[in-house]
ChimeraX commands (.cxc) that place a marker at each C-alpha (Angstrom):
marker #1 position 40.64,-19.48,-73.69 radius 0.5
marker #1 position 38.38,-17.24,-71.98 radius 0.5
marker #1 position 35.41,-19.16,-72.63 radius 0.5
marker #1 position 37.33,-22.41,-71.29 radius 0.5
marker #1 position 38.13,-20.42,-67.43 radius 0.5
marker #1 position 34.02,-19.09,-67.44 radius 0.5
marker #1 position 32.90,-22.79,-67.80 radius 0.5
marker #1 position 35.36,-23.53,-65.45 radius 0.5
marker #1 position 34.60,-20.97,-62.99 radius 0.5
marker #1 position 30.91,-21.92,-63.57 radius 0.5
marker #1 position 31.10,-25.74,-62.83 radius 0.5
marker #1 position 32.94,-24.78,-59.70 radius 0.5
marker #1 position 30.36,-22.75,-58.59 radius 0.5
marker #1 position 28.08,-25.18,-59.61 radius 0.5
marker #1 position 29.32,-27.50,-57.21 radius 0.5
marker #1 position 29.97,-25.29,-54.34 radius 0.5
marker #1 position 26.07,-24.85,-54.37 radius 0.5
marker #1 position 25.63,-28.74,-54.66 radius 0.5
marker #1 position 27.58,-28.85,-52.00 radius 0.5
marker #1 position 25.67,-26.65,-49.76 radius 0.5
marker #1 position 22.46,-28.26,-50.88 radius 0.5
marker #1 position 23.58,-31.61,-49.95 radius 0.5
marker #1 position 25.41,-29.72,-46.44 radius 0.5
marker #1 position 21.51,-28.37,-45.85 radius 0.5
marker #1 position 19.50,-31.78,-46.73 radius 0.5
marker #1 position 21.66,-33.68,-43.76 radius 0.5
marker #1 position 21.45,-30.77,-40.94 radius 0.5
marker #1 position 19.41,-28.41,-42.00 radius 0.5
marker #1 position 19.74,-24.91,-43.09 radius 0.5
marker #1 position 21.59,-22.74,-40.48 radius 0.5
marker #1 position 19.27,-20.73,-38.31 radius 0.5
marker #1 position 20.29,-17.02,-38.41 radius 0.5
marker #1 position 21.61,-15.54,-35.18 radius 0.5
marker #1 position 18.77,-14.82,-32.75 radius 0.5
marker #1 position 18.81,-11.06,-32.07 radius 0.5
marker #1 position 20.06,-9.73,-28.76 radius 0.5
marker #1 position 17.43,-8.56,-26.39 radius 0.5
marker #1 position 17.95,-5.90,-24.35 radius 0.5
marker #1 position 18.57,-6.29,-20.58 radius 0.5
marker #1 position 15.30,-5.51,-18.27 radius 0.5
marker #1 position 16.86,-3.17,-15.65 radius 0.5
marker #1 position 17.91,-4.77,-12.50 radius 0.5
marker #1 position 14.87,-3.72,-10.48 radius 0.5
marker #1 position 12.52,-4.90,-13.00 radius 0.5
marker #1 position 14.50,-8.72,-12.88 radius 0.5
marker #1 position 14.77,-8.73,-9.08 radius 0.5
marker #1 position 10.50,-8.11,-8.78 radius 0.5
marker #1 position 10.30,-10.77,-11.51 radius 0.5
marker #1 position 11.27,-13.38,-9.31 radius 0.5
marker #1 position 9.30,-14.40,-6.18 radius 0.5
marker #1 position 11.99,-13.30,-3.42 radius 0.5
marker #1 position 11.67,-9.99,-5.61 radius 0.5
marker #1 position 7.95,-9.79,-4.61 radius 0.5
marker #1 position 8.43,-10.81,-1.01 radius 0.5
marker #1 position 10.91,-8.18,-0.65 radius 0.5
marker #1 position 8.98,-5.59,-2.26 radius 0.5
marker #1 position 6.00,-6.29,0.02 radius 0.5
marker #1 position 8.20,-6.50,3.22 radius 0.5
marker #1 position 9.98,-2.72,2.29 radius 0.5
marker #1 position 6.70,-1.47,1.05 radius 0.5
marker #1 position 5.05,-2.73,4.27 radius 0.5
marker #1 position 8.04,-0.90,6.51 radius 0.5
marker #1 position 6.50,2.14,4.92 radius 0.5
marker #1 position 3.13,2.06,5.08 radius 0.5
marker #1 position 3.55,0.96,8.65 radius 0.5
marker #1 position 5.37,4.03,9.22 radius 0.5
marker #1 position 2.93,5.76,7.58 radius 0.5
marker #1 position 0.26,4.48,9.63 radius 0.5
marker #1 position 1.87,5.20,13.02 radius 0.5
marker #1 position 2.63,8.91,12.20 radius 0.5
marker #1 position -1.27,9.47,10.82 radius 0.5
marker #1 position -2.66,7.85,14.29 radius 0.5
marker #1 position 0.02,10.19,16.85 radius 0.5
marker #1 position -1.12,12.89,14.56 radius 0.5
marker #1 position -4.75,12.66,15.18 radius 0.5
marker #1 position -3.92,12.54,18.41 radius 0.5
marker #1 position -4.45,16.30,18.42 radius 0.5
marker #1 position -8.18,16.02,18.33 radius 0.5
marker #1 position -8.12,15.46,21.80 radius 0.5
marker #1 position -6.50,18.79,22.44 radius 0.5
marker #1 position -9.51,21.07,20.63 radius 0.5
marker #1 position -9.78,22.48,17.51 radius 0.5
marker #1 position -7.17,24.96,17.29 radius 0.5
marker #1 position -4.89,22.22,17.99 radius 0.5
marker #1 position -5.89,19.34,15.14 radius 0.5
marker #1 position -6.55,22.11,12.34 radius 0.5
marker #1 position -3.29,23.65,13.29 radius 0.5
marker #1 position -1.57,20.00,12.97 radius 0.5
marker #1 position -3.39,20.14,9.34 radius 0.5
marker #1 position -1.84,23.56,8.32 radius 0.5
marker #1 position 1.23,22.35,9.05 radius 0.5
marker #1 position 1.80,19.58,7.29 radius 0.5
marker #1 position 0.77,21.24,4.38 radius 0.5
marker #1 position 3.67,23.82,4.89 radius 0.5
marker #1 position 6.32,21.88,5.87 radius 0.5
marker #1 position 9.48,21.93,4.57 radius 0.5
marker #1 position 8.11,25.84,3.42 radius 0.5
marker #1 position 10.71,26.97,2.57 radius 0.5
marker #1 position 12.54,26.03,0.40 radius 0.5
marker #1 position 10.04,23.90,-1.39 radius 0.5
marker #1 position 6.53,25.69,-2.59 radius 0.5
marker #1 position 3.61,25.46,-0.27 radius 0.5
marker #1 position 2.53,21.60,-0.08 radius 0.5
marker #1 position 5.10,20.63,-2.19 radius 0.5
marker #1 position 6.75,18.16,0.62 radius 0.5
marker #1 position 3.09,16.71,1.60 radius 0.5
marker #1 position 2.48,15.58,-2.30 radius 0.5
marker #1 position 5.66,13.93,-2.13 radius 0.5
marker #1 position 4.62,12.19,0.77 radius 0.5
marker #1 position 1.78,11.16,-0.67 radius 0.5
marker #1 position 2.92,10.15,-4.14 radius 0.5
marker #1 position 5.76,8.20,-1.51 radius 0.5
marker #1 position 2.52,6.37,-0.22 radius 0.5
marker #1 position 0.29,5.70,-3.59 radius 0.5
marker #1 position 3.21,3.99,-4.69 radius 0.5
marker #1 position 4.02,1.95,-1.85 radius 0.5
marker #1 position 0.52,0.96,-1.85 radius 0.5
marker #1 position 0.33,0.07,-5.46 radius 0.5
marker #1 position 3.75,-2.02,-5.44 radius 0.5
marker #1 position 2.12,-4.06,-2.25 radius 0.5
marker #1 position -1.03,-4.64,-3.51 radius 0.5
marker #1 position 0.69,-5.93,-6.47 radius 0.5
marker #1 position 3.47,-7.78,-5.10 radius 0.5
marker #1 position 0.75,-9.34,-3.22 radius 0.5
marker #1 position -1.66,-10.15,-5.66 radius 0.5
marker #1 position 1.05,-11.75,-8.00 radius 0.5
marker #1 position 2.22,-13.91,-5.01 radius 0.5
marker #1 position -0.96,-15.00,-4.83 radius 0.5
marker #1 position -1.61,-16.27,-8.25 radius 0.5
marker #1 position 1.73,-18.06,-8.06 radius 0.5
marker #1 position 0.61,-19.98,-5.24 radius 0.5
marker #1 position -2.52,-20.72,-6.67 radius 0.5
marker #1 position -0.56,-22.09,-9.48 radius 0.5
marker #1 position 1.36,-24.29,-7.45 radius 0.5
marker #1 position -1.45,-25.61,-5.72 radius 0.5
marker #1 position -4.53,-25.45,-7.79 radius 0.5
marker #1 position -6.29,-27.89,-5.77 radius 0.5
marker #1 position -4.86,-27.46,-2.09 radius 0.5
marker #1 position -5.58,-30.21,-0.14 radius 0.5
marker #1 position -6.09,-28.63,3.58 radius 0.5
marker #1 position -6.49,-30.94,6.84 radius 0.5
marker #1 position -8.05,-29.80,9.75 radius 0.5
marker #1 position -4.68,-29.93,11.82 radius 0.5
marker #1 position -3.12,-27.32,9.02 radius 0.5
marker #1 position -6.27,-25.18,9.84 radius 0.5
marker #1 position -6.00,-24.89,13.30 radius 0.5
marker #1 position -2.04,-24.46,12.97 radius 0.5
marker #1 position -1.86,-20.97,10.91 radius 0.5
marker #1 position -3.59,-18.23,12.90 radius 0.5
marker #1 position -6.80,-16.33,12.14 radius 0.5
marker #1 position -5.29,-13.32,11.30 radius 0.5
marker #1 position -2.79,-15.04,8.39 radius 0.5
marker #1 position -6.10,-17.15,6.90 radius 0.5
marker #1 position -7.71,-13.68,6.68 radius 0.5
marker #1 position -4.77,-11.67,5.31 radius 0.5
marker #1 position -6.14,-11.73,2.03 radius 0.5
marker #1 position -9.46,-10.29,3.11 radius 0.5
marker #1 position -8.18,-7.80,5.57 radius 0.5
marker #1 position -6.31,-6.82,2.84 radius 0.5
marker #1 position -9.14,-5.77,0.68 radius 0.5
marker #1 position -10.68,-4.45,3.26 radius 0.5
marker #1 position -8.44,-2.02,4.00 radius 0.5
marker #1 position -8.00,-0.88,0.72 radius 0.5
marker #1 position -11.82,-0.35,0.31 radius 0.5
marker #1 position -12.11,1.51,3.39 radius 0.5
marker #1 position -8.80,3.58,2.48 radius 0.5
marker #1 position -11.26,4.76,-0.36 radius 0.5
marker #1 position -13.89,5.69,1.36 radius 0.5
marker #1 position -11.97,7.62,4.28 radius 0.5
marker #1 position -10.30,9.69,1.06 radius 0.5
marker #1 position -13.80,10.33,0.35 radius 0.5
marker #1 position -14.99,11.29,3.83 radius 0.5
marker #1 position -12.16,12.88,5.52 radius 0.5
marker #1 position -10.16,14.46,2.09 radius 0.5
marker #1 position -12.05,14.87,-0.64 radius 0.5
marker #1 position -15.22,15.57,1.38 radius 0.5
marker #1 position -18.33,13.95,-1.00 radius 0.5
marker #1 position -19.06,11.67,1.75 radius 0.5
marker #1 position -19.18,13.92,4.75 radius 0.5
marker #1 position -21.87,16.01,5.35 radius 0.5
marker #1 position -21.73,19.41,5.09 radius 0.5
marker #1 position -17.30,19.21,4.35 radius 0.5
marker #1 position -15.23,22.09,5.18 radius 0.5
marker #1 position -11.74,21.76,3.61 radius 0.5
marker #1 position -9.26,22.61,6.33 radius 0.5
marker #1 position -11.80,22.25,9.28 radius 0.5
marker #1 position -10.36,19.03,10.36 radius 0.5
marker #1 position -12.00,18.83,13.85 radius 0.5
marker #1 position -15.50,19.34,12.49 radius 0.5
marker #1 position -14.93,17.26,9.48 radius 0.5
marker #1 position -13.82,14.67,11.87 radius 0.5
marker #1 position -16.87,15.23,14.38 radius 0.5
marker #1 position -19.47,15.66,11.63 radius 0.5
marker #1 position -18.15,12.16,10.29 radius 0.5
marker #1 position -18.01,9.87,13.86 radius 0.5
marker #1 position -20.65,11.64,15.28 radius 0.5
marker #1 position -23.08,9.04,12.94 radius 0.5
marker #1 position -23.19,5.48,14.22 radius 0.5
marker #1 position -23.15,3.79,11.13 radius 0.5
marker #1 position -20.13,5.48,9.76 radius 0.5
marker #1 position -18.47,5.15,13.10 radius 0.5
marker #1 position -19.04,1.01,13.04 radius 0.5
marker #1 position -17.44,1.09,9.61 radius 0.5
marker #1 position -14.20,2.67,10.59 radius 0.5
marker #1 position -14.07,0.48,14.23 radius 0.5
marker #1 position -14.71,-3.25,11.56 radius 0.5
marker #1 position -12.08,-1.68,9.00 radius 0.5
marker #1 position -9.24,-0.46,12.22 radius 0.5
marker #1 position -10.17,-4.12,13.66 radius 0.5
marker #1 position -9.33,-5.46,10.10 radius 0.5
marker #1 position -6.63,-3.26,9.83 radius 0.5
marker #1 position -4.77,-4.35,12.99 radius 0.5
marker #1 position -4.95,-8.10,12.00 radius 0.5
marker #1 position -3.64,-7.27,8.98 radius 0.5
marker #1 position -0.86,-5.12,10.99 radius 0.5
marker #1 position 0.18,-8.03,13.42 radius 0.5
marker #1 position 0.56,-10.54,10.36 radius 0.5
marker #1 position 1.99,-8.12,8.61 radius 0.5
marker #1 position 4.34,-7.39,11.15 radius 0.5
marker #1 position 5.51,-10.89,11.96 radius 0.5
marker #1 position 6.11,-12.15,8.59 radius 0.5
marker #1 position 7.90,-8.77,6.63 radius 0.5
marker #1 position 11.25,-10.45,9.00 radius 0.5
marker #1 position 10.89,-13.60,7.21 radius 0.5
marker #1 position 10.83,-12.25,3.81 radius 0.5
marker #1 position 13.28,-10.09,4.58 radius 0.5
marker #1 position 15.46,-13.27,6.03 radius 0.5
marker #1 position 15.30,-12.29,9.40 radius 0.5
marker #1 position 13.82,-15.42,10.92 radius 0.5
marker #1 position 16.03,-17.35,13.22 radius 0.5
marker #1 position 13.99,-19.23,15.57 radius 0.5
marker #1 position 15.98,-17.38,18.73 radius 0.5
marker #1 position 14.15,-13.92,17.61 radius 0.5
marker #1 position 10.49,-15.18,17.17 radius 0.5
marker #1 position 9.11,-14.28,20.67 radius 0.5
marker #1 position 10.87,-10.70,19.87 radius 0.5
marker #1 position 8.88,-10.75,16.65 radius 0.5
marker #1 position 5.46,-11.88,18.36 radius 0.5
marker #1 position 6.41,-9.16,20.81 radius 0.5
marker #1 position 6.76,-6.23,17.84 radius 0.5
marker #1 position 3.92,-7.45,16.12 radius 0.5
marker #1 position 1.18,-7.32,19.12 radius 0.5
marker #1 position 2.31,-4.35,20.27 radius 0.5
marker #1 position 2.59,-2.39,16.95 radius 0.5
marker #1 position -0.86,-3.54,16.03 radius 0.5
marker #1 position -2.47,-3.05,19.32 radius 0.5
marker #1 position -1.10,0.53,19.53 radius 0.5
marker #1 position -2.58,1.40,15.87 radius 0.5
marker #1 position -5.67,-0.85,16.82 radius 0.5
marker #1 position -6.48,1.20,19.83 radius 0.5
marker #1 position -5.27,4.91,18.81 radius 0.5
marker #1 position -7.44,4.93,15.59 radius 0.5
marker #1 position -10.62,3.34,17.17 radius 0.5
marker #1 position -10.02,5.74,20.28 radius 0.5
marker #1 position -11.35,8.77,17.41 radius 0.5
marker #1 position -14.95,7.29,16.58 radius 0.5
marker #1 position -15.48,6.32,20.41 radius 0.5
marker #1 position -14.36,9.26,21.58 radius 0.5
marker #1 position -17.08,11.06,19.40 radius 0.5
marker #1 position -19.99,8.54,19.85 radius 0.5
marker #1 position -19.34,9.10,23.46 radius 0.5
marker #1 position -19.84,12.80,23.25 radius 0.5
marker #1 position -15.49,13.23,24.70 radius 0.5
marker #1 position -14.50,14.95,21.26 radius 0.5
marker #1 position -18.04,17.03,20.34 radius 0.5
marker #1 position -18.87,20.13,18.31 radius 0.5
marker #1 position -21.92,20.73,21.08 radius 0.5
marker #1 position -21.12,23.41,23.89 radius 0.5
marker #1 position -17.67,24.00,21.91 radius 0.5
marker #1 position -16.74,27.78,21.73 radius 0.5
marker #1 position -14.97,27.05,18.84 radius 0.5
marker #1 position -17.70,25.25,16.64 radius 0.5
marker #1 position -21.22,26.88,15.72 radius 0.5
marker #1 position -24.22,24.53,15.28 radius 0.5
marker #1 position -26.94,24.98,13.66 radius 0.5
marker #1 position -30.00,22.59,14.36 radius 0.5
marker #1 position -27.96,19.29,13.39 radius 0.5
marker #1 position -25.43,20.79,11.38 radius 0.5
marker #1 position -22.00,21.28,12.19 radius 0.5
marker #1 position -21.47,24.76,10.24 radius 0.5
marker #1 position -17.39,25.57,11.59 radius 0.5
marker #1 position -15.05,24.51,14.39 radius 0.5
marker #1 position -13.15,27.41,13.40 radius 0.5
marker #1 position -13.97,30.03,15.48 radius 0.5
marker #1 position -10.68,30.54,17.37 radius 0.5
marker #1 position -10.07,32.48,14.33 radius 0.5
marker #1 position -12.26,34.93,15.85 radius 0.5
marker #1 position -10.21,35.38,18.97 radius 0.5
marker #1 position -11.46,32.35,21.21 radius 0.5
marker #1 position -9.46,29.96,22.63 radius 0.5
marker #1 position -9.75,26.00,22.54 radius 0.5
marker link #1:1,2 radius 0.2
marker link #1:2,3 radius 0.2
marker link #1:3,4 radius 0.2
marker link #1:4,5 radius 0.2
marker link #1:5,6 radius 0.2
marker link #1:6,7 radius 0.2
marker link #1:7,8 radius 0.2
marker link #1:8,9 radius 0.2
marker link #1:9,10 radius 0.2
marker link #1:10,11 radius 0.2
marker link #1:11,12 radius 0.2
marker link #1:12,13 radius 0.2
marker link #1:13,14 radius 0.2
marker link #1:14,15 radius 0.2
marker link #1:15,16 radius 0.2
marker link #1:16,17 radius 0.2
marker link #1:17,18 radius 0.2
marker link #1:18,19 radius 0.2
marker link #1:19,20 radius 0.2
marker link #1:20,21 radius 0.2
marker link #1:21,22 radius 0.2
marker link #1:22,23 radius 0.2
marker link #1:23,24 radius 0.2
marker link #1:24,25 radius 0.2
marker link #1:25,26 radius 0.2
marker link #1:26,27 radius 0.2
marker link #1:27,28 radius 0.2
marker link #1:28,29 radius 0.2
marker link #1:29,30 radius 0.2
marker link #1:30,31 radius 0.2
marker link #1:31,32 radius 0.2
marker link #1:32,33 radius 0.2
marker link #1:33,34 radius 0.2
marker link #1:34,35 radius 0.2
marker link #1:35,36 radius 0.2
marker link #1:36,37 radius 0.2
marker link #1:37,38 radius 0.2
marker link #1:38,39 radius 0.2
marker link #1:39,40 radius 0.2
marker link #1:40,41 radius 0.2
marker link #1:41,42 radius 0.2
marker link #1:42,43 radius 0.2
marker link #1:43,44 radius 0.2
marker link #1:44,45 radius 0.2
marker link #1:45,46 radius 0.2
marker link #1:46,47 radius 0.2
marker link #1:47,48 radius 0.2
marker link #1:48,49 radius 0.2
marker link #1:49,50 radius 0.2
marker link #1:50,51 radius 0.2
marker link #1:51,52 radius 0.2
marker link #1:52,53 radius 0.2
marker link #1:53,54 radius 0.2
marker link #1:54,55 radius 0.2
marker link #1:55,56 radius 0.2
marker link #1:56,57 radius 0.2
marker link #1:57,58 radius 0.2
marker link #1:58,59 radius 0.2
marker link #1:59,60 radius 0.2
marker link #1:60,61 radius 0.2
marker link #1:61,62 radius 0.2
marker link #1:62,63 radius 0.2
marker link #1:63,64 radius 0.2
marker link #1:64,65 radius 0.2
marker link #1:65,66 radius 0.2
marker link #1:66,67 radius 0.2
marker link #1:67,68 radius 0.2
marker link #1:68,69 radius 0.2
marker link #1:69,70 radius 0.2
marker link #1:70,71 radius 0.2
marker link #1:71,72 radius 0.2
marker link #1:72,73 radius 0.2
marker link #1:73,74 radius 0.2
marker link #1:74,75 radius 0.2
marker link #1:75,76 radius 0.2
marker link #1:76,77 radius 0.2
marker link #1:77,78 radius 0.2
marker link #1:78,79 radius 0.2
marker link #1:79,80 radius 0.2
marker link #1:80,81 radius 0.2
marker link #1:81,82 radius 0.2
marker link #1:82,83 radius 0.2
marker link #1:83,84 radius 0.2
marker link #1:84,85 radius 0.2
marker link #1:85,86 radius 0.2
marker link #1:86,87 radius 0.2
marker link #1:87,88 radius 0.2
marker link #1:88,89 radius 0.2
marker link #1:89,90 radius 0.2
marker link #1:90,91 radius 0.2
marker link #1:91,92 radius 0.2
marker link #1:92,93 radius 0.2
marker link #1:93,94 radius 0.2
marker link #1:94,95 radius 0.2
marker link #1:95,96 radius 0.2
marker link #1:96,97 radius 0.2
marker link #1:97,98 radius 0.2
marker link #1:98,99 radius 0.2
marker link #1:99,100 radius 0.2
marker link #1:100,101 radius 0.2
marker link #1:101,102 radius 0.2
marker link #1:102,103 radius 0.2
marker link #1:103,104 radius 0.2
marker link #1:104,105 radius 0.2
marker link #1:105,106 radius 0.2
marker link #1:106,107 radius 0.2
marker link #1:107,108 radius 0.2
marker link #1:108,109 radius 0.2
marker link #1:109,110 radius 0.2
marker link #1:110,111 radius 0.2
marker link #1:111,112 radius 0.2
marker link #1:112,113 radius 0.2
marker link #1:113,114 radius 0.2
marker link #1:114,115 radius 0.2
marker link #1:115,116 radius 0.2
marker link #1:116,117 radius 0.2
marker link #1:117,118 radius 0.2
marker link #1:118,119 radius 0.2
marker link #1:119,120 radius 0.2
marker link #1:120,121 radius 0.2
marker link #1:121,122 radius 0.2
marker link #1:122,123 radius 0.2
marker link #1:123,124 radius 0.2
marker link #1:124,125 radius 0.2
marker link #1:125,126 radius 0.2
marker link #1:126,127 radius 0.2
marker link #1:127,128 radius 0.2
marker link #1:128,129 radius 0.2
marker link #1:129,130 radius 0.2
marker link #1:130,131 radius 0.2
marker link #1:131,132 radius 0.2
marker link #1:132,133 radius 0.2
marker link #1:133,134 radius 0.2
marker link #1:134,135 radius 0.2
marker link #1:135,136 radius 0.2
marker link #1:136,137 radius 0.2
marker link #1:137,138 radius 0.2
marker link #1:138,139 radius 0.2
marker link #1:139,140 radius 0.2
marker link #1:140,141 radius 0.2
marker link #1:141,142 radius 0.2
marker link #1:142,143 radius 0.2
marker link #1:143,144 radius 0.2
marker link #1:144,145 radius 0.2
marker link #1:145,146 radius 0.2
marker link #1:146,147 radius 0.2
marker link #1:147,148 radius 0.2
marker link #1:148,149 radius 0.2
marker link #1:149,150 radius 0.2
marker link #1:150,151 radius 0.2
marker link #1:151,152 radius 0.2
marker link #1:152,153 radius 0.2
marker link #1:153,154 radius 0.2
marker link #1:154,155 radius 0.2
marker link #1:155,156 radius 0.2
marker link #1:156,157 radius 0.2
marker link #1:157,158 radius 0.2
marker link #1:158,159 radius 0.2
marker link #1:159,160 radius 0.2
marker link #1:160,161 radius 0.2
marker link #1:161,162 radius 0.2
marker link #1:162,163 radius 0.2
marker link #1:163,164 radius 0.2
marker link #1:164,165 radius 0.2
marker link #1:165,166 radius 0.2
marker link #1:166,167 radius 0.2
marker link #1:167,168 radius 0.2
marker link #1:168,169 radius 0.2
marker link #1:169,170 radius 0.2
marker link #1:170,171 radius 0.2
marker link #1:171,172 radius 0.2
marker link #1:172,173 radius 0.2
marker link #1:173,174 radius 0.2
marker link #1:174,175 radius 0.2
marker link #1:175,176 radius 0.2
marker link #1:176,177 radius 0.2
marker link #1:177,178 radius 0.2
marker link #1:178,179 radius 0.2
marker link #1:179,180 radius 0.2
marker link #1:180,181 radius 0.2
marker link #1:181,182 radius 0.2
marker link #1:182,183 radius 0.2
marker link #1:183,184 radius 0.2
marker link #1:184,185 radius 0.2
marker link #1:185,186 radius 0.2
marker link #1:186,187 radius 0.2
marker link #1:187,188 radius 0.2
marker link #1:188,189 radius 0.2
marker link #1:189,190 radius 0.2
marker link #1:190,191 radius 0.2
marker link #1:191,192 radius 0.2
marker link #1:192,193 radius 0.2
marker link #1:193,194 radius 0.2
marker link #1:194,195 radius 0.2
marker link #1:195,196 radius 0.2
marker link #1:196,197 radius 0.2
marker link #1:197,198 radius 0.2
marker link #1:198,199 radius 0.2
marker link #1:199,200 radius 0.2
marker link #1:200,201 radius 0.2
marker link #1:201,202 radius 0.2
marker link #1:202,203 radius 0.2
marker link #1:203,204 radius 0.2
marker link #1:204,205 radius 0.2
marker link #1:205,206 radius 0.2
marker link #1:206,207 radius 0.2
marker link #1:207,208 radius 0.2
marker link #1:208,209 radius 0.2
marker link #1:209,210 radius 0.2
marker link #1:210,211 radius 0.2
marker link #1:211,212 radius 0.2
marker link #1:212,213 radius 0.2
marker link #1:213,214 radius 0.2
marker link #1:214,215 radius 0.2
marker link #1:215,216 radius 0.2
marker link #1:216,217 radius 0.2
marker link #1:217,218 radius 0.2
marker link #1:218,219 radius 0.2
marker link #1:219,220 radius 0.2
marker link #1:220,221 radius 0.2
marker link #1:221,222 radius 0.2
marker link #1:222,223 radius 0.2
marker link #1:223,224 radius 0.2
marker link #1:224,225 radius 0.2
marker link #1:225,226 radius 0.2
marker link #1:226,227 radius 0.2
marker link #1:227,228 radius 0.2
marker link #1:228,229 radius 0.2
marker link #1:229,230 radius 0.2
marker link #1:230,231 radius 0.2
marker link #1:231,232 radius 0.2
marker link #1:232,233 radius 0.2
marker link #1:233,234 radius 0.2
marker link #1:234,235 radius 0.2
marker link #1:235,236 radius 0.2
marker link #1:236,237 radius 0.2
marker link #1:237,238 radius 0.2
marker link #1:238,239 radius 0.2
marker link #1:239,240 radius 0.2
marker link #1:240,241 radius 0.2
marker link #1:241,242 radius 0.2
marker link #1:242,243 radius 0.2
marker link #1:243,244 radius 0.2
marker link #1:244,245 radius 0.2
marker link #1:245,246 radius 0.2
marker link #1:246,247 radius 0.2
marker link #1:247,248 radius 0.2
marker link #1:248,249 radius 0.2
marker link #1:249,250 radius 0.2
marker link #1:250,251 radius 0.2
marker link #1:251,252 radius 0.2
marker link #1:252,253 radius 0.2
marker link #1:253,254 radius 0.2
marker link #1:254,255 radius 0.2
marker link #1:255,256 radius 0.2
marker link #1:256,257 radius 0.2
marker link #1:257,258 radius 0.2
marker link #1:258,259 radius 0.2
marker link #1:259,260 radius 0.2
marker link #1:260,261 radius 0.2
marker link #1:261,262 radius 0.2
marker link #1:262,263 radius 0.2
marker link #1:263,264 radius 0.2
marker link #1:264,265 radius 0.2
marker link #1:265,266 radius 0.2
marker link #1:266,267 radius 0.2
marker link #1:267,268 radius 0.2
marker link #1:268,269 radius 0.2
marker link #1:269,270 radius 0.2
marker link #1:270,271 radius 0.2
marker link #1:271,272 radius 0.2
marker link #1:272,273 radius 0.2
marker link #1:273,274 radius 0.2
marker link #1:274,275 radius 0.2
marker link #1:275,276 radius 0.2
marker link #1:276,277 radius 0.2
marker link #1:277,278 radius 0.2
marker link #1:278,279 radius 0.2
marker link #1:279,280 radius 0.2
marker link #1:280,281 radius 0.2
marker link #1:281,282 radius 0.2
marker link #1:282,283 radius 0.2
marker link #1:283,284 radius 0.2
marker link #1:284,285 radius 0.2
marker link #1:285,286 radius 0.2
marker link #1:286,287 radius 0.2
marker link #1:287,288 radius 0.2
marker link #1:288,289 radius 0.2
marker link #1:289,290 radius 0.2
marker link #1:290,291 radius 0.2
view
């Protein structure tokens, strides 16, 4: 009797798995469940998409803008002697001291910056290949030529001009392997002993001209990818953009002229010793003199 329920426990199994044989020759064998990815955080989705990208370069343009502005009114202080720009210097590098630890506040200003900088070249970059994606062979009349402006046709090299000069001014003006002679914390005479040769001067005026048609671009088209474009606000836009531009343009070219010309000079300065053609300090208020 026991033997009779086995074989008939045994043909039913039997034909359960004909069953699903037969179930698996018409529709095929069921695909497992696919496994749940994990969501990309929401900032990581939003930059994914291109209105991601255009906002990231609009916000991270905002800040390098601002950026720019408060570097140029800073220098400013060149004009007022030595005392005056190295003491600008020394203070940025203790502010907010205390609470925070001595140049604490100035790293995170410039961390602030490197990243900003990275997420626009980026954002840029990647906007660029999509567009060359959508348009691998651009067909480009005359009429469309003459339409866009020469300083949105040159954005893109502007752009990488900038960046390379950005480089090289770290390397003159901070880090000090390109300046002859560098003094870390002697601003004025770094500054001097920089503009004072012609050929480095004509590379910061082509890099500030290239900078402040990347500016006024810049300027005008961060309100349209922010959404901020109604027809009604465009002469207000021109308006920002020309004058932001020109005031950068003409503060940061107004350093290198004003040393060719001999109006910001280490020569007949109480505060600067020279030796032969050597700018040695610009520190010598220190010393009890006066700028």
């Amino acid at each position: 009797m026991a033997r009779t329920e086995e074989e008939v426990s045994t043909a039913s199994q039997r034909g359960d798995a004909d069953d699903a044989d037969r179930l698996a020759t018409d529709f095929g064998k069921p695909e497992p469940a696919p496994a749940r990815k994990r969501r990309a955080p929401f900032f990581v989705r939003f930059y994914r998409s291109d209105i991601g990208k255009k906002w990231v370069m609009a916000v991270t343009g905002i800040v390098l803008m601002g950026y720019v502005f408060a570097h140029m009114v800073g220098n400013l202080h060149v004009f007022e002697g030595a005392r005056q720009i190295d003491s600008y210097g020394e203070w940025l590098r203790d502010l907010l001291d205390p609470p925070f630890p001595r140049t604490m506040a100035l790293w995170l200003l410039r961390i602030t910056i490197i990243v900003a900088l990275a997420l626009h070249i980026h954002a840029a970059y990647a906007l660029t290949r999509v567009n060359w994606r959508a348009r691998p062979q651009r067909y480009e009349s005359h009429r469309d030529y003459v339409a866009a402006n020469f300083a949105s046709r040159t954005m893109r090299w502007t752009g990488i001009i900038v960046a390379l000069f950005i480089l090289w001014h770290l390397a003159d003006l901070t880090w000090g392997p390109a300046n002859p002679g560098f003094v870390r914390g002697d601003v004025y005479r770094n500054l001097v002993a920089s503009f004072e040769r012609p050929l480095i001067a004509s590379i910061y005026i082509v890099a500030n001209l290239a900078l402040g048609l990347h500016l006024f671009h810049g300027s005008w088209s961060l309100f349209q990818s922010l959404g901020l474009n109604n027809p009604r606000w465009n002469s207000w836009r021109r308006a920002f953009a020309v004058g932001f531009a020109a005031v950068i343009t003409v503060g940061n070219l107004s350093f290198p002229i004003a040393v060719l010309t001999g109006v910001v000079s280490a020569d007949d300065n109480k505060d600067c010793t020279v030796q032969g053609n050597r700018i040695v300090t610009c520190e010598n208020y220190e010393q009890g003199g006066t700028s």
